[in-house]
C-alpha positions as CSV (number, residue, x, y, z in Angstrom):
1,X,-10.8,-4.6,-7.4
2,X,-7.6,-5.8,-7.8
3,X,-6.3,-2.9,-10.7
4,X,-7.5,-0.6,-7.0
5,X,-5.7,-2.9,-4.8
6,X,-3.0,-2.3,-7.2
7,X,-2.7,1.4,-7.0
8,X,-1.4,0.8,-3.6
9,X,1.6,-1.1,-3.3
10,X,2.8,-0.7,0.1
11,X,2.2,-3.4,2.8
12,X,-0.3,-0.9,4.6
13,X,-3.9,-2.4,4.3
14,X,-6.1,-0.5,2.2
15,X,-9.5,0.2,3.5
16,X,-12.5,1.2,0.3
17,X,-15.1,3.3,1.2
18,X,-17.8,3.2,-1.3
19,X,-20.3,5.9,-0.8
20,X,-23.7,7.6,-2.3
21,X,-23.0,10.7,-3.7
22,X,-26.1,11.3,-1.9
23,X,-24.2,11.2,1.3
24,X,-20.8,12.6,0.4
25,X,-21.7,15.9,1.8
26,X,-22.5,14.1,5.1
27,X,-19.7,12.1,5.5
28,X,-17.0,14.3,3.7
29,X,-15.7,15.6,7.1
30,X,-15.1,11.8,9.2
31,X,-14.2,10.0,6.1
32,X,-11.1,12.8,6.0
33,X,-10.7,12.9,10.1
34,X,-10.3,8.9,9.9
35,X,-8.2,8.8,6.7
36,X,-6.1,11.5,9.0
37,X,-6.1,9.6,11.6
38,X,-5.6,5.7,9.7
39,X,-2.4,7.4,7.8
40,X,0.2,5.5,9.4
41,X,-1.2,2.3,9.6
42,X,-3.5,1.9,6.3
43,X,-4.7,3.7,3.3
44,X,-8.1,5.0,2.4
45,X,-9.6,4.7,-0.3
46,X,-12.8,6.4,-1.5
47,X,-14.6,5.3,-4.2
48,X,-18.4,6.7,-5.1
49,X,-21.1,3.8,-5.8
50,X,-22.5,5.4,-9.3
51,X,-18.9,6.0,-10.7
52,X,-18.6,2.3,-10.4
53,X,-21.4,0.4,-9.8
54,X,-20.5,-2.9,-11.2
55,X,-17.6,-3.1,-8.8
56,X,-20.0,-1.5,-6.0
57,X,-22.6,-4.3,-6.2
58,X,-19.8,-7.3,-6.8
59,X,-18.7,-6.4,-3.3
60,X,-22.5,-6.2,-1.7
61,X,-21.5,-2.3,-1.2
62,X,-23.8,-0.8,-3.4
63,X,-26.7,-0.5,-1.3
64,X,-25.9,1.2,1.8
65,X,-23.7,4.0,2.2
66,X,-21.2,4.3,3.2
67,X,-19.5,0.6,2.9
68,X,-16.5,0.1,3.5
69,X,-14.1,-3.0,3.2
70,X,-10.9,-3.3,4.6
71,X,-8.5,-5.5,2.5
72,X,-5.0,-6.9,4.1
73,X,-2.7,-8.6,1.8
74,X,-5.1,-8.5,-0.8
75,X,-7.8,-9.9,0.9
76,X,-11.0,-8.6,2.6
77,X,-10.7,-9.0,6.8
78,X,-13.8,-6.6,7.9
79,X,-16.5,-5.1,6.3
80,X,-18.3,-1.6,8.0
81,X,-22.0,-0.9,6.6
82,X,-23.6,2.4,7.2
83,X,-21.0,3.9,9.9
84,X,-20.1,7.3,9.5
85,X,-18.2,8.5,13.0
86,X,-14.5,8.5,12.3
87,X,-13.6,7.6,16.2
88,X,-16.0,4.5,15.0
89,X,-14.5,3.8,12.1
90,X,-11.1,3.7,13.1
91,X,-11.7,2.0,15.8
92,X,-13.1,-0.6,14.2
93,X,-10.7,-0.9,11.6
94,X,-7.7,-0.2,13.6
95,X,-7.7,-3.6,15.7
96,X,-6.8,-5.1,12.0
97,X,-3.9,-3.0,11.5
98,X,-0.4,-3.2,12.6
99,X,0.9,0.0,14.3
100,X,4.1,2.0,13.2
């Protein structure tokens, strides 16, 4: 996780979105609404189960879809199982970011 984390260097927090390719279809249009809508206050990051499913399962996000795990300064501050909604999403992830 951290070579992802890594990718990122800026002090926005980064949330991961691991998803089912099952599902990408379905949740193709929020996850891109929320990333839209996240932009200025964290990154998104989306990252399918199956491509890495060693990193999936180390982070308990390899059985529902989509998880997703905000990190802050490196470390994990929320987790969201199974929510696909963008006005959910950000919502719940924006109380954990600082605005611009």
């Amino acid at each position: 996780m951290e070579e992802i984390l890594a990718l990122f260097p800026d002090d926005k927090p980064i949330l991961i979105n691991f998803y089912d390719a099952n599902t990408e279809n379905e949740i193709k249009d929020d996850i891109f609404r929320a990333k839209k809508l996240l932009e200025d206050r964290a990154k998104l990051v989306s990252v399918k189960q199956q491509d890495y499913p060693e990193i999936a399962k180390l982070w308990d996000a390899d059985s529902k879809s989509p998880s997703m795990i905000l990190f802050k300064d490196g470390k994990p501050v929320t987790r969201i199982y199974e929510e696909t909604h963008y006005l959910d999403i950000v919502a719940k992830v924006g109380k954990f970011c600082d605005d611009e």
